[in-house]
Wavefront OBJ file of the C-alpha trace (Angstrom):
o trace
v -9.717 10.362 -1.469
v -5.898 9.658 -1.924
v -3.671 8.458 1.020
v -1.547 11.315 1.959
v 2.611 10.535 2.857
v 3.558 12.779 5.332
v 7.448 14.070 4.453
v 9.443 13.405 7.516
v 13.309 15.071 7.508
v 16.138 13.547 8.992
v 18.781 16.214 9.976
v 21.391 14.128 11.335
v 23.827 15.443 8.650
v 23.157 18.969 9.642
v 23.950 18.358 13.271
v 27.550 16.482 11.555
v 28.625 19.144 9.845
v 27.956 21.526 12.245
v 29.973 18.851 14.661
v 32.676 19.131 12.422
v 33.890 22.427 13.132
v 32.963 22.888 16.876
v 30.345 25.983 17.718
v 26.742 26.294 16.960
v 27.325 26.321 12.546
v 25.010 25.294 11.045
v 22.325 25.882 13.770
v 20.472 22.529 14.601
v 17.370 24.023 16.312
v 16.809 26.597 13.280
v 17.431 24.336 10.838
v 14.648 21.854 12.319
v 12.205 25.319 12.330
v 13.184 26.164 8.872
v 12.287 22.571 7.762
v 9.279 23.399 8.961
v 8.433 26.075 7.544
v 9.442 24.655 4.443
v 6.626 22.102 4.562
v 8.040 19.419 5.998
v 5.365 17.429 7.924
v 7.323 15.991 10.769
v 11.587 16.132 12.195
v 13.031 12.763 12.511
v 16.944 12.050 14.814
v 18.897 9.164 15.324
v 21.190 9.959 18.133
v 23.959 7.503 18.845
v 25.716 6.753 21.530
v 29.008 8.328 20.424
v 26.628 11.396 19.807
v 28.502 11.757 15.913
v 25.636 13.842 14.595
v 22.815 14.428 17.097
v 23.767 14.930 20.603
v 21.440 13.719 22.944
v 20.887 17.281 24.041
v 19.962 18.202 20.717
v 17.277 15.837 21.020
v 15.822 17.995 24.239
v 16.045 21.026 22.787
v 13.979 20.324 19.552
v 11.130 18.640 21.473
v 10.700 21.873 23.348
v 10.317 23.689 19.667
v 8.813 21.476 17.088
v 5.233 21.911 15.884
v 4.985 19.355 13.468
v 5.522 15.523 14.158
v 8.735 14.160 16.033
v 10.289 11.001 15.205
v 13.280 9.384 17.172
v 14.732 6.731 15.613
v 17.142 4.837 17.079
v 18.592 1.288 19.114
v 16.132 0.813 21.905
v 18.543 -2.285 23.038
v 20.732 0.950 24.591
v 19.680 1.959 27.737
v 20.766 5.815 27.662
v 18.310 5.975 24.111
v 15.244 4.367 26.080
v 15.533 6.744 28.937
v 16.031 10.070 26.248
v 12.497 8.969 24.760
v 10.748 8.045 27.938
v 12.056 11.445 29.257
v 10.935 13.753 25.644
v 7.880 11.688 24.299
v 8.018 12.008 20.507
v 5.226 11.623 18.563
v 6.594 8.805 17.510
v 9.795 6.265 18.242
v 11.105 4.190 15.341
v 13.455 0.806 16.364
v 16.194 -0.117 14.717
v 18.123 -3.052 15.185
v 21.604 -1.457 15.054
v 24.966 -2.974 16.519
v 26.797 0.054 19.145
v 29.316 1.895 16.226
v 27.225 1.177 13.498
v 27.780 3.477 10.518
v 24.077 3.910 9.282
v 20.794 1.127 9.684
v 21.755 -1.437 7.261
v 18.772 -4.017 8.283
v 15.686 -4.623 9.795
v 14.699 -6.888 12.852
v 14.146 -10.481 12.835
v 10.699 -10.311 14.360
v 9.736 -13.718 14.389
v 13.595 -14.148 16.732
v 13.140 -11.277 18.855
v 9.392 -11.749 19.711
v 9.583 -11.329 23.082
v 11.682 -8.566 23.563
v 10.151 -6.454 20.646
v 6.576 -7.070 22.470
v 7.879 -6.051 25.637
v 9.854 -2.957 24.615
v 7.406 -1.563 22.331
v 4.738 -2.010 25.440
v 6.917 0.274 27.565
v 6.795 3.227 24.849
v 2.943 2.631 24.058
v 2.408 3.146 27.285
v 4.071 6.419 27.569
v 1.638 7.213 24.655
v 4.375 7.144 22.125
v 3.461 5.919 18.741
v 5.945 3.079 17.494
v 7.159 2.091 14.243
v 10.091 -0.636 14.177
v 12.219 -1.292 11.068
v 11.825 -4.138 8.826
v 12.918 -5.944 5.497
v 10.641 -6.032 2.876
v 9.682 -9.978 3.614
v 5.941 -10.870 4.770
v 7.443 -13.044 7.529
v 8.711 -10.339 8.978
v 5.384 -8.209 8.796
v 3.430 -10.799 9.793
v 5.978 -10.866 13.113
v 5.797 -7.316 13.553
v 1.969 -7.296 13.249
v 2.573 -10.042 16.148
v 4.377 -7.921 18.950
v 1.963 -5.332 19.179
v 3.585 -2.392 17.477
v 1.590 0.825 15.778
v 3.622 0.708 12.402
v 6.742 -0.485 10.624
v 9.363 1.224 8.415
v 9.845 -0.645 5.411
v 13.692 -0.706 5.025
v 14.155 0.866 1.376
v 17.764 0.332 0.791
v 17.609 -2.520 -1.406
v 14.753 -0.760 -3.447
v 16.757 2.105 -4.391
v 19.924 0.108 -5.017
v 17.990 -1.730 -7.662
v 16.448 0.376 -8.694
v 18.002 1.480 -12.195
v 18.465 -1.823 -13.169
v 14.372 -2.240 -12.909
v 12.242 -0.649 -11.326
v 9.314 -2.562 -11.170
v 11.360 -5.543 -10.169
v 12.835 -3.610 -7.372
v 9.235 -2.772 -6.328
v 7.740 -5.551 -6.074
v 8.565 -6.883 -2.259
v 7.623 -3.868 -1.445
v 4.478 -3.971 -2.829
v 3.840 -7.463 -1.033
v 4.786 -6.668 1.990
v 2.796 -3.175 1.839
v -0.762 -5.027 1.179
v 0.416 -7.996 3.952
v 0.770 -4.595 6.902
v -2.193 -3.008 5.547
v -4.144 -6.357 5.501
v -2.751 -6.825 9.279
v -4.163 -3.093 9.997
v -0.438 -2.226 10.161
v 0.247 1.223 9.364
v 3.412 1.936 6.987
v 6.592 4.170 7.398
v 9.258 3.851 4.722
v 12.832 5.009 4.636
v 16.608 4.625 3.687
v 18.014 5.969 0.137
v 14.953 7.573 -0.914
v 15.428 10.489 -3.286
v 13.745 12.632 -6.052
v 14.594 10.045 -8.500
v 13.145 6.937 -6.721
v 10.866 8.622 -4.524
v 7.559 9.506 -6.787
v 7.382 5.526 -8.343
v 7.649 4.172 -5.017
v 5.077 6.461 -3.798
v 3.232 5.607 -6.607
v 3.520 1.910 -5.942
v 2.966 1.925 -2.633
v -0.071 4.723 -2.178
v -0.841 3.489 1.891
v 2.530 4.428 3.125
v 1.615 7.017 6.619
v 5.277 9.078 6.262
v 8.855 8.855 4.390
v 11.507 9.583 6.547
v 14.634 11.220 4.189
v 18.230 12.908 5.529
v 21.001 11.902 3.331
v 19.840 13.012 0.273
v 17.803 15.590 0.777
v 20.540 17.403 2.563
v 22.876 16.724 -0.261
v 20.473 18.176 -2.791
v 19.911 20.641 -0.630
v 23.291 21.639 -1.168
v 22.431 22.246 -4.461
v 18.983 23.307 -4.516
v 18.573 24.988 -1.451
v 17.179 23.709 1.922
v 13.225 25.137 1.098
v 13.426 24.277 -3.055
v 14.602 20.756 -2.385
v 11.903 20.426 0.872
v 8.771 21.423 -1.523
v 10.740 19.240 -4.151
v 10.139 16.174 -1.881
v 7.150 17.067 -0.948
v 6.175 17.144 -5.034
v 7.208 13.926 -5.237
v 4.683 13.014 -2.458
v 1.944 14.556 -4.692
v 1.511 17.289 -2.267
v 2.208 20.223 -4.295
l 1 2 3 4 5 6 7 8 9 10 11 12 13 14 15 16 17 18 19 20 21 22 23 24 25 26 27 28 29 30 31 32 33 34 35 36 37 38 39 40 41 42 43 44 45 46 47 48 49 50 51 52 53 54 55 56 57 58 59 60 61 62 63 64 65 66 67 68 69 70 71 72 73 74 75 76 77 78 79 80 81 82 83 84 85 86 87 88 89 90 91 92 93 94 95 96 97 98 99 100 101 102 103 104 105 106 107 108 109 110 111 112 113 114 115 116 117 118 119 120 121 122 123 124 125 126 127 128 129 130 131 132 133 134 135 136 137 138 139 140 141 142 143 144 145 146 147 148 149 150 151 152 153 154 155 156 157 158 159 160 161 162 163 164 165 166 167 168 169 170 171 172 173 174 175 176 177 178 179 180 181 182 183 184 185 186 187 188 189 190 191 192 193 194 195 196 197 198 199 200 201 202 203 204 205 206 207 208 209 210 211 212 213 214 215 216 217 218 219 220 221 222 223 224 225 226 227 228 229 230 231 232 233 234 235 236 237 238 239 240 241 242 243
């Protein structure tokens, strides 16, 4: 039976452009219903502290109405994020090692570095029951120190995959692929996201058949743009092999 990748959406850009312009345009909590209903399989947010995109509010509200999975995403090394997903319990919390300001998640952790800390925070969530996933490079060191501090998943940082990956694709694969059988081998599961889109997404997919959920914002709003929100959700879900 074939692994099924659950399509997570990111709808941080929703919440900026309806930040952009004040009032409730484009409507946040409908959008995440819509999504949905669309076929998405899960919501994911990143709220930051300057609250840019997704307020911290926000964040409240759509735990009260989702139905699928929720996935908060976010610096744990903030205090004010820690305390949002102790108080709303997601399905699931993803870590990411960003710096306070930081434009968009640009790297993964050094696991083998921060050990300790990693181990200890990821305890606190686990113990909420909240399913965690922290972000990481493509580089079996790094799995093998994830697999070390006790957390449920990682997210395989996909940036540098779908930067390369019109100059080769099976080239810009291959860590991937590596570091994929390494977290399965370490009974690991796998997340993936950053830069996926429908022209990267089915090969990877294809490449990588254990990976649990993709989580996708950027460009499937933009296409969206184009395509419409529900054509360009069951368009990433094709790529998934789900339709």
């Amino acid at each position: 039976m074939q692994h099924r990748t659950k399509l997570s959406v990111n709808i941080n850009k929703i919440a900026t452009l309806r930040n952009s312009r004040g009032g409730n345009n484009p409507d946040v909590l409908k959008a995440a219903r819509d999504i949905e209903r669309f076929g998405a399989d899960g919501i994911t947010v990143h709220p930051r502290p300057d609250e840019r995109h997704i307020r911290y509010n926000d964040v409240r509200e759509i735990k009260k109405i989702i139905t699928t999975e929720f996935n908060i995403e976010g610096n744990c090394r903030e205090q004010k994020f820690t305390d949002l997903v102790l108080e709303t319990k997601p399905n699931q919390v993803t870590l990411v090692p960003d710096t306070t300001g930081q434009l968009t998640s640009d790297h993964g952790w050094d696991t083998i570095q921060h050990k300790d800390y990693l181990t200890y925070i990821i305890r606190v969530f686990q113990q909420a029951g909240i399913r965690v996933s922290i972000f990481v490079d493509p580089v079996i060191s790094m799995v093998e120190g994830a697999a070390a501090t006790g957390t449920n998943r990682i997210e395989l940082y996909t940036e540098a995959y779908a930067r390369n990956y019109p100059a080769g694709k099976e080239k810009a694969i291959a860590p991937y692929i590596a570091a994929a059988k390494k977290a399965r081998e370490l009974g690991l599961g796998i997340n993936a996201g950053h830069d996926l889109d429908l022209h990267n997404l089915s090969y990877f997919r294809e490449q990588v058949p254990w990976v649990d959920e993709v989580s996708i914002g950027h460009a499937l709003i933009s296409d969206a743009l184009y395509l419409g929100l529900e054509n360009t959700v069951q368009l990433y879900k094709r790529q998934l092999g789900v339709y």
